[in-house]
C-alpha positions as CSV (number, residue, x, y, z in Angstrom):
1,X,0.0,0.0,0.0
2,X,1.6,4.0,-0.6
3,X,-0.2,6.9,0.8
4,X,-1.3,9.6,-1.3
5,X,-3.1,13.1,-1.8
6,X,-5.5,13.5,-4.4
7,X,-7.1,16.7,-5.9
8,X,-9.2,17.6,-3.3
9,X,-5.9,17.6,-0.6
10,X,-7.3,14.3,0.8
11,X,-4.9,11.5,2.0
12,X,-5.6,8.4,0.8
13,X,-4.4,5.1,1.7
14,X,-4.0,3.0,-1.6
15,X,-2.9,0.0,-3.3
16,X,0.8,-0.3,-5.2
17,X,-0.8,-1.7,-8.2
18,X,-4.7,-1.8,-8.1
19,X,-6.1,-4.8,-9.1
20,X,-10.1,-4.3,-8.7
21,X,-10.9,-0.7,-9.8
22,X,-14.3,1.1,-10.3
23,X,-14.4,4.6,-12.0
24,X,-17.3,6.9,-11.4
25,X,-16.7,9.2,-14.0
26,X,-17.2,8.5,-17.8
27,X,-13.8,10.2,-19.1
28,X,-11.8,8.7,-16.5
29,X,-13.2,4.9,-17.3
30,X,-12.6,5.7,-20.8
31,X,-9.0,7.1,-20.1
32,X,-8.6,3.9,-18.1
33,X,-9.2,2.0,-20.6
34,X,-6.8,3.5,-23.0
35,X,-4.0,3.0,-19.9
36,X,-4.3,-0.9,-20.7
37,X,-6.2,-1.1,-18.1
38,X,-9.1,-3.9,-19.5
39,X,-8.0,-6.6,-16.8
40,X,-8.6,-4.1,-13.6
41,X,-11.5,-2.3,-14.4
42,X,-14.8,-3.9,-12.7
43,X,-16.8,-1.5,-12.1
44,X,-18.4,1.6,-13.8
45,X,-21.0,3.6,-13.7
46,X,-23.9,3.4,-16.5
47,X,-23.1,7.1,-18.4
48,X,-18.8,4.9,-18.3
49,X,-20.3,4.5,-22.7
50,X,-16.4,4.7,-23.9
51,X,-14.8,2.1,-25.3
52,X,-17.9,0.8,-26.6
53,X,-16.3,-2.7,-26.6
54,X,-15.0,-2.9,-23.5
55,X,-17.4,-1.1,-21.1
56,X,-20.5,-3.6,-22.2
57,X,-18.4,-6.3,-19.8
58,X,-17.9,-4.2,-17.1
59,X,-20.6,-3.7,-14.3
60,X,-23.0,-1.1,-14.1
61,X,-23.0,0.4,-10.5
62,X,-25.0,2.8,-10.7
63,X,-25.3,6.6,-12.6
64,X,-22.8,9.4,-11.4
65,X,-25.0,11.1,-9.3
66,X,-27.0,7.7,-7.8
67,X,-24.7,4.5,-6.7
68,X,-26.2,0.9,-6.1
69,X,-23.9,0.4,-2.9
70,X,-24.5,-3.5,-3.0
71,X,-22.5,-3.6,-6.4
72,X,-20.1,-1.8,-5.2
73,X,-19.7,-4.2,-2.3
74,X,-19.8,-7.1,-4.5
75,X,-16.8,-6.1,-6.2
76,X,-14.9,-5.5,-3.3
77,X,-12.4,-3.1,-5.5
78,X,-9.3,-2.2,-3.9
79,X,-9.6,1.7,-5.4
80,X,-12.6,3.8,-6.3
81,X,-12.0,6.8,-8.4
82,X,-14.3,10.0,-8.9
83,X,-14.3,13.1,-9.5
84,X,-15.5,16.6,-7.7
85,X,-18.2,17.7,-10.6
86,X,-19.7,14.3,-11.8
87,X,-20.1,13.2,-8.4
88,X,-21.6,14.3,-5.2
89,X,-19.7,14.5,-1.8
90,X,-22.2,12.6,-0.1
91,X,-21.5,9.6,-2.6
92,X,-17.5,10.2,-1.7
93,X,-18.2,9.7,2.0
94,X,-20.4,6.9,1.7
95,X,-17.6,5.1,-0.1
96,X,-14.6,6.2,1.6
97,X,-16.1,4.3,4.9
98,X,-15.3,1.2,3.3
99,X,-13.1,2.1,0.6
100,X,-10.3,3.7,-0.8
101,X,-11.2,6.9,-2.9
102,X,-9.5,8.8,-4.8
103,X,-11.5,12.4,-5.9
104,X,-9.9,14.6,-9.1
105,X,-10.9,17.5,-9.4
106,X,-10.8,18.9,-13.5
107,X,-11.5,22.6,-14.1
108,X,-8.6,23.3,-17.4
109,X,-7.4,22.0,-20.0
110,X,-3.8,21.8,-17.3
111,X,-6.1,20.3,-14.8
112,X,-7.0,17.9,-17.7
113,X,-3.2,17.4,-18.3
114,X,-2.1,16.4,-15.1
115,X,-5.2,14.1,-14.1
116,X,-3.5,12.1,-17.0
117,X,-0.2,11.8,-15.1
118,X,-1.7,11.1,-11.6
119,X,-3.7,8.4,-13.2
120,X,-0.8,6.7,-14.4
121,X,1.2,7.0,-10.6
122,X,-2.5,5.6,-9.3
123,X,-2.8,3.0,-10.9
124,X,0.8,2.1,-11.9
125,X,0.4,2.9,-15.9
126,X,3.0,5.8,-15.7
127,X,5.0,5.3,-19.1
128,X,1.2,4.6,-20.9
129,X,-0.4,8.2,-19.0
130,X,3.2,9.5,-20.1
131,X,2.7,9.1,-23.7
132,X,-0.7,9.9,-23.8
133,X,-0.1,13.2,-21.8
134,X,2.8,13.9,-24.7
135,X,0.5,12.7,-27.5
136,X,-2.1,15.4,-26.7
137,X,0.2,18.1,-25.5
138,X,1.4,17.7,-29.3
139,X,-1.7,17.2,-31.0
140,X,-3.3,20.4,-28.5
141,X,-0.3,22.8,-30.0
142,X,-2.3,22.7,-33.5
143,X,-5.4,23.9,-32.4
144,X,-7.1,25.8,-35.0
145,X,-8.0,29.4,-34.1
146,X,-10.7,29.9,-36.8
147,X,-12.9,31.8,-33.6
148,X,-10.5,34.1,-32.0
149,X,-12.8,36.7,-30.7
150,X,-16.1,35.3,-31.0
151,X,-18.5,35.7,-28.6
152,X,-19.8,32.2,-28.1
153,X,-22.7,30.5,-26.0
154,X,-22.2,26.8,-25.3
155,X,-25.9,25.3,-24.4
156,X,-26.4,22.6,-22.4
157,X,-29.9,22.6,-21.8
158,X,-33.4,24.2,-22.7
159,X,-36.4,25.0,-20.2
160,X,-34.4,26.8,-18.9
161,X,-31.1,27.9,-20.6
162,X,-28.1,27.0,-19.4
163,X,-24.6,27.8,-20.7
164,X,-21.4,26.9,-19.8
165,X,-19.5,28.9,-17.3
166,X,-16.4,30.0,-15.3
167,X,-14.4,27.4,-13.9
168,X,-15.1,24.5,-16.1
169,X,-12.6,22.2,-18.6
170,X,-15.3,23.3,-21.3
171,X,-14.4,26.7,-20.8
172,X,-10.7,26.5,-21.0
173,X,-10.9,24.9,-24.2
174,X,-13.6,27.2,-25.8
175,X,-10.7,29.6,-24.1
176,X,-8.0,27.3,-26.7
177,X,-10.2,27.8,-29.5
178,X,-9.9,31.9,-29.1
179,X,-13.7,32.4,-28.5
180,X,-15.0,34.5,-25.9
181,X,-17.4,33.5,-23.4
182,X,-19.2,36.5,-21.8
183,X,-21.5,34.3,-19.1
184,X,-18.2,33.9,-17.1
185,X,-19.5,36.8,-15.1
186,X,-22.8,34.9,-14.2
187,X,-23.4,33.0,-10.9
188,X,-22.4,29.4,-11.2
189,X,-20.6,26.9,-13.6
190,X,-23.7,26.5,-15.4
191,X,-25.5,29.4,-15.3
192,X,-29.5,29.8,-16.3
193,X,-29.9,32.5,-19.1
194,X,-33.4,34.0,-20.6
195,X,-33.5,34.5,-24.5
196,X,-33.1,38.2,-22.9
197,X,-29.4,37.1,-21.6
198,X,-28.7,35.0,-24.8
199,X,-29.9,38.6,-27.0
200,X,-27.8,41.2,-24.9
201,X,-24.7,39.4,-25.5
202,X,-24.5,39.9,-29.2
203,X,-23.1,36.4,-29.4
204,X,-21.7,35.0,-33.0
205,X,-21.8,31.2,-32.4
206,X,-24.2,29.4,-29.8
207,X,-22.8,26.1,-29.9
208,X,-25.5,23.4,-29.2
209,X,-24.4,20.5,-27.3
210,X,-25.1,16.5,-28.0
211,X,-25.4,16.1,-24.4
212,X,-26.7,16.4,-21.3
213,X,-29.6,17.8,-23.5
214,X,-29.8,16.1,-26.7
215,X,-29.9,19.2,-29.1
216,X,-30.2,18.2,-32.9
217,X,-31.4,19.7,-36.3
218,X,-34.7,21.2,-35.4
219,X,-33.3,23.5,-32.8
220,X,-31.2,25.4,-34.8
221,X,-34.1,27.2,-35.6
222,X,-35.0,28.1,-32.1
223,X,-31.6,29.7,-32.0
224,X,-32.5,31.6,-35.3
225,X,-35.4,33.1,-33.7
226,X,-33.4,34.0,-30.6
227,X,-30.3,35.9,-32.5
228,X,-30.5,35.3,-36.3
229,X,-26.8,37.1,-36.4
230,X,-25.7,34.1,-34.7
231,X,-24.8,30.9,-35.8
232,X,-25.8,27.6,-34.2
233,X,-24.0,24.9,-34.7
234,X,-24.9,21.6,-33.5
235,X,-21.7,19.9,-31.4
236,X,-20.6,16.8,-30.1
237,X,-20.5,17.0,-26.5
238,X,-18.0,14.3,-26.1
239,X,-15.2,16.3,-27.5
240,X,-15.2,18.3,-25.4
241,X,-14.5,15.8,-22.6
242,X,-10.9,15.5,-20.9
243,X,-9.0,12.7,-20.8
244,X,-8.5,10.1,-24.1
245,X,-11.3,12.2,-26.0
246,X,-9.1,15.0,-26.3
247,X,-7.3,13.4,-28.6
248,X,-10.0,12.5,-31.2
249,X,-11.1,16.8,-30.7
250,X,-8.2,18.3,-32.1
251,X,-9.3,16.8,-35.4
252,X,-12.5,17.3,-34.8
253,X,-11.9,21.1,-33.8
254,X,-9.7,21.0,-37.2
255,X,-12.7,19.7,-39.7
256,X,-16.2,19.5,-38.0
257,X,-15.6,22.7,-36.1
258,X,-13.8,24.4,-38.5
């Protein structure tokens, strides 16, 4: 066993090389897996969708937000990871009675960066998170910057509004792209807007997320009616996830985005 301190400052007592791992958050599974990690991972929660072929085998414990505590104990893993946004605190304490947990925390692009590294030392993949860190510290340097000073709103959900805010990995990569968000003086993360907001801040591009909310095709015209200066462009939400994903959105960024 080796003692270590994980985002949130907590000390955490935890195995050399885990054996039995669950992941509670769906970029961190996914970067798992992409660590050679297939044999480890038992557990994951039901949003863990990436690798498609290699999730479908590993046990659902629950969503993000809600565990099933019996699968968890089932398991018996040997280290539980999570993460400060995707899940609750409550969740974390429940767990850390019986188990070891390890919480990141992922607000940048650098936060993104680093969670790579201290994956690798957690779980004893640190060449593999080393060349994946490198790969994408590469691959990041030829970001396009077709949007440098555009005034964007990234939607994440209707009735009501809600755009992406201050303090966010979202943000510090709309931040890479050059565009300019002007909700990061609203209250929260995720702040509500009215069509009153969205109008006010003369915005060029309202980029229209895949997920949480499912936008598609027919509510680009909603956005019409709410700025027809703006553009709305429909985007896939996992690109804009840390971890492995951020490989894939650099070429994304370069051709869909473009």
């Amino acid at each position: 066993m080796k003692t270590v301190v994980d985002h949130l400052g907590r000390t955490v007592t935890v195995p050399k090389q885990p054996k039995k791992i669950i992941s509670f958050a769906p970029a961190i599974t996914d970067t798992l897996f992409s660590l050679h990690l297939e044999e480890e991972i038992v557990g994951r929660t039901r949003f863990c969708v990436h690798p498609k072929e290699k999730v479908a085998s590993v046990m659902n414990v629950g969503g993000t937000k809600d565990m099933n505590l019996d699968r968890v104990r089932a398991l018996q893993p040997d280290l539980i990871i999570t993460e400060k946004e995707e899940n609750t605190k409550e969740m974390v304490e429940q767990l850390e009675k019986e188990f070891s947990v390890f919480v990141f925390e992922i607000q940048t692009v650098e936060d993104a960066l680093n969670m790579i590294l201290d994956l690798g030392k957690l779980v004893d993949r640190v060449a593999s998170a080393k060349l994946l860190y490198e790969r994408i510290i590469e691959d990041f340097a030829t970001i396009p910057s077709h949007y440098t000073g555009k005034r964007v709103a990234y939607v994440i959900w209707k009735d009501p509004y809600m755009v992406v805010g201050k303090n966010t990995y979202i943000q510090s990569l709309l931040n890479r792209l050059g565009f300019i968000n002007p909700f990061l003086n609203y209250e929260g993360r995720y702040p509500e807007v009215t069509v009153e907001d969205l109008r006010a801040e003369a915005i060029d591009y309202f980029l229209l997320a895949s997920e949480p909310y499912p936008f598609r095709e027919k509510h680009r015209e909603e956005f019409l009616n709410i700025d027809a200066n703006a553009v709305p462009l429909l985007v896939d939400g996992e690109m804009f996830w840390y971890g492995a994903k951020m490989l894939r959105a650099v070429e994304y960024f370069k051709t869909e985005l473009a």
